[in-house]
N, C-alpha and C positions, 0 to 999 in steps of 0.2 A: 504494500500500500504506500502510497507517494504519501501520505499526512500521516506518518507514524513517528514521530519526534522523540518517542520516548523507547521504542522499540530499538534494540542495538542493534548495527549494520551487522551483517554476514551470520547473524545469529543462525546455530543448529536447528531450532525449534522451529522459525519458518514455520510457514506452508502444511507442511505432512503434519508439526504436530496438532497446528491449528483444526486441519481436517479430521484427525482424530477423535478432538473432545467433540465435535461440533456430531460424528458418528454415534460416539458414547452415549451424547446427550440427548441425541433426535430417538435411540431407543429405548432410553429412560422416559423419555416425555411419553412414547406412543402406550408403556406399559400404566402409566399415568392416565392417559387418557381413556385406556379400555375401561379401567376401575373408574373412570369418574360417569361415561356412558353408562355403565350399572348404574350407580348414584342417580344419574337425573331422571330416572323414574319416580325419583323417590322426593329428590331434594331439587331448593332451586341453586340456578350455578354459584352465585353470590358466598349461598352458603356453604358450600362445596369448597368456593376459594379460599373463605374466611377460615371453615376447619384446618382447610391444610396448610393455611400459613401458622395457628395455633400451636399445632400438632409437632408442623417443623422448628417452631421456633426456638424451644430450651436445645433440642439437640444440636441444631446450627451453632449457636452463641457455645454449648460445652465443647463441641469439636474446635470451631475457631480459639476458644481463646487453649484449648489443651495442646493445640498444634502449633499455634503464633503466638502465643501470648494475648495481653490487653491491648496491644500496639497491632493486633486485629482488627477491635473495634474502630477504631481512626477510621476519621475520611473527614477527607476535605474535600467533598462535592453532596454534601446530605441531600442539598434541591435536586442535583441530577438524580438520586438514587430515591427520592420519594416522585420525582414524575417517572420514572422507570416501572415505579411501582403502581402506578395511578392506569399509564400504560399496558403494561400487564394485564392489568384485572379487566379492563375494557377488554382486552386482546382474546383472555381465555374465556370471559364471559358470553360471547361472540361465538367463539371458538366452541363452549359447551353447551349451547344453545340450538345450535348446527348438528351436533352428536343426538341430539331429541328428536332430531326429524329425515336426517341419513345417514345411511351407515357409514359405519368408523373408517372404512375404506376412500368411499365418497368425500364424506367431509375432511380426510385429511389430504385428497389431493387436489381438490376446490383449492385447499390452505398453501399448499405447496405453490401459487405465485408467488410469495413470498422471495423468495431468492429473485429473480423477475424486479421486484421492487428493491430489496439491497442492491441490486446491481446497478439500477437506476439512482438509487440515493446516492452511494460509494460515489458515482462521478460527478453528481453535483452539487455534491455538499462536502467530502472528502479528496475531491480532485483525483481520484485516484482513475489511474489510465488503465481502460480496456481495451483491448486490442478487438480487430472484427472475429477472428477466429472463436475468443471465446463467447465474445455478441451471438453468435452462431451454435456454439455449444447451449448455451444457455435456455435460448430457442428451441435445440434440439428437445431438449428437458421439458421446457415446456409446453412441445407438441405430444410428446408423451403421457402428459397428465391430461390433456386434452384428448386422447385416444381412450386413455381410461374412463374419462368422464362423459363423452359420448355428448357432443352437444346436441341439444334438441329433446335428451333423454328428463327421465324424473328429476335428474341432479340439477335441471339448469330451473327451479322453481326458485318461489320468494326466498326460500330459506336459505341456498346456495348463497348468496350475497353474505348470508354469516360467515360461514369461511374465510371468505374474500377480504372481507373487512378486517378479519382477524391476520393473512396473509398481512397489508397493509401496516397495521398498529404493529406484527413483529418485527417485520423491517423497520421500521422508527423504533423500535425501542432497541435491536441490534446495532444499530449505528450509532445511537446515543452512548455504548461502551466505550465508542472510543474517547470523548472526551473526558473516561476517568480516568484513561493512560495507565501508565505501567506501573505509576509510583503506589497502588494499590493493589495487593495480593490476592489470588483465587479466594483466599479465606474470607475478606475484607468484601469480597463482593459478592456472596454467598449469603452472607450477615445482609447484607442489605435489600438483597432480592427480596428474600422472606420478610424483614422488617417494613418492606415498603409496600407489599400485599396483605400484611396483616395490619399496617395500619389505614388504607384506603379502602378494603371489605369490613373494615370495621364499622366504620360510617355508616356501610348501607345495611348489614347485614340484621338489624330486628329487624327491615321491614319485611325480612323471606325466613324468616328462621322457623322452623319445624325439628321437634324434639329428633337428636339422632335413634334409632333402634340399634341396641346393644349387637346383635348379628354385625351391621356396617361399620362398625366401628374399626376393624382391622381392616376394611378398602377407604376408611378414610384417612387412616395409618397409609396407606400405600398410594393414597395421591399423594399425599405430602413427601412419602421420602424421594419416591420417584419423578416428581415434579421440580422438587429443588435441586434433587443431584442434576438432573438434566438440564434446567437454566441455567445452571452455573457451569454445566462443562461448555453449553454451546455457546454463552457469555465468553467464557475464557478464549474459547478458539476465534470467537471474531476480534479481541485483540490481539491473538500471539499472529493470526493469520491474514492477509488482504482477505476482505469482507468479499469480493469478486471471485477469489480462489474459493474461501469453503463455504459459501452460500451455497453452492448446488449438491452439496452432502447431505443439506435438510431432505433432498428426496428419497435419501435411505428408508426412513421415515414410513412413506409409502409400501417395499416390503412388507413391515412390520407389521403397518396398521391391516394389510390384507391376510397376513397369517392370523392375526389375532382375533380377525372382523371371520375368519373362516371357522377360525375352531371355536369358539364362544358363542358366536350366532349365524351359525354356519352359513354365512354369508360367501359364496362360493366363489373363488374368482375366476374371472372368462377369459377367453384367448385374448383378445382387446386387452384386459388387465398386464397381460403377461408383456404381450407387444410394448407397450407405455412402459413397464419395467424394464424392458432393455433398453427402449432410448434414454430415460432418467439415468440410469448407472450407467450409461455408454458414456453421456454429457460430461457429467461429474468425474470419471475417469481419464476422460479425454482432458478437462480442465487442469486438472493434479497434475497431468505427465506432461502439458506442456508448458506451467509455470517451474516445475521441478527442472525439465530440463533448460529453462530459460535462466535459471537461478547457478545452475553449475556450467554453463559455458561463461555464465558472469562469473 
């Protein structure tokens, strides 16, 4: 990324490891979202958020400070890290909204513009230079998702625009990482993901709130852990990594949500489905090996 001032020149971590967490975290977040789709039978999103920021919160704050110390807690960007949070909760509230009315499959590749839009932000608000080849990859990707989503099909109804929305609010809130910079630790920005969703569902959450049933309480245990491990790894890779390089690993994502959307609610995936999966993975693979190899002839 051309606007990374705090990231060190010829740094190891690069690219591959950015790609990494951003893979980690996209299937952290889908095993997140299958358990929150059970939930919103039940419950509305708000509360769904508010619990799992609850839930994550002592754990968060014991691992950070048992790993970093209290020099975890710091930050010098609170306002960035409570509109992150504000962001968010619009983003997954959207986001779990959309899980209510198609399937996990569907609504997580509606979501999957998302990278589409970082890629759009990255150059016009980060400077950072795209080349047409990966303009093209990218594209590739998300004709893919379009293949799966079958325009014209149930997917393209009123409620498809939740997704979409949601795709939008995550790219603004992934680009907004970078202005915490480097000088704050994974730990440091884990702490506040949580802190700034449990204090913005806070607000709203009497006006949805419905007693939990003791049964859900271990899948409201599992949005929370799996929801925050996952922010925080795909958080960390869009700073160690150009936001243009592992944005299109969110369509890992996609896999996931269709194994999970098959064995759960046997939501069965179609040759169409498949097709969309190799362009998505083909995209993103193609992106990795030609900034990798543009990084070591440099």
């Amino acid at each position: 990324m051309a606007a990374a001032p705090s990231q060190a020149p010829g740094r190891s971590a690069g690219p591959l490891a950015g790609i990494a967490c951003v893979v980690a975290g996209i299937f952290c977040l889908t095993l997140s979202d299958a358990q929150a789709k059970w939930l919103g039978a039940h419950y509305a999103p708000i509360q769904i958020l508010f619990l799992r920021a609850l839930i994550a919160s002592p754990f968060v704050l014991l691992l950070a400070v048992g790993l970093g110390g209290r020099r975890s807690l710091r930050t010098r960007h609170p306002g960035i890290h409570l509109l992150r949070g504000a962001i968010n909760i619009l983003s997954a509230t959207c986001f779990y909204l959309g899980l209510s009315y198609l399937p996990l499959a569907e609504n997580t590749a509606i979501a999957f513009a998302a990278p589409l839009f970082v890629t759009a932000l990255s150059v016009f608000f980060l400077k950072e230079n795209v080349d047409g080849r990966r303009w093209l990859a990218v594209a590739a990707g998300f004709a893919g998702v379009l293949v799966i989503v079958r325009p014209g099909s149930a997917s393209f109804q009123l409620a498809a625009l939740l997704p979409l929305v949601t795709a939008l609010l995550y790219a603004v809130m992934m680009i907004t990482a970078r202005a915490i910079g480097q000088g704050e630790g994974m730990l440091t920005t884990m702490v506040y993901i949580v802190a700034g969703q449990l204090v913005c569902s806070a607000a709203l959450v009497p006006w949805f709130w419905d007693t939990p049933r003791l049964v859900d309480l271990p899948l409201f245990a599992g949005v929370a852990l799996f929801s925050t491990l996952g922010l925080t790894l795909i958080t960390q890779g869009f700073r160690i990594g150009p936001a243009s390089v592992v944005a299109p690993f969110d369509y890992t994502g996609l896999l996931w949500a269709t194994l999970l959307g098959w064995l759960i609610w046997n939501e069965k995936p179609e040759a169409s489905a498949t097709i969309g999966a190799v362009f998505i993975a083909g995209s993103g693979l193609y992106i990795a090996w030609r900034e990798t190899g543009k990084r070591r002839r440099a």
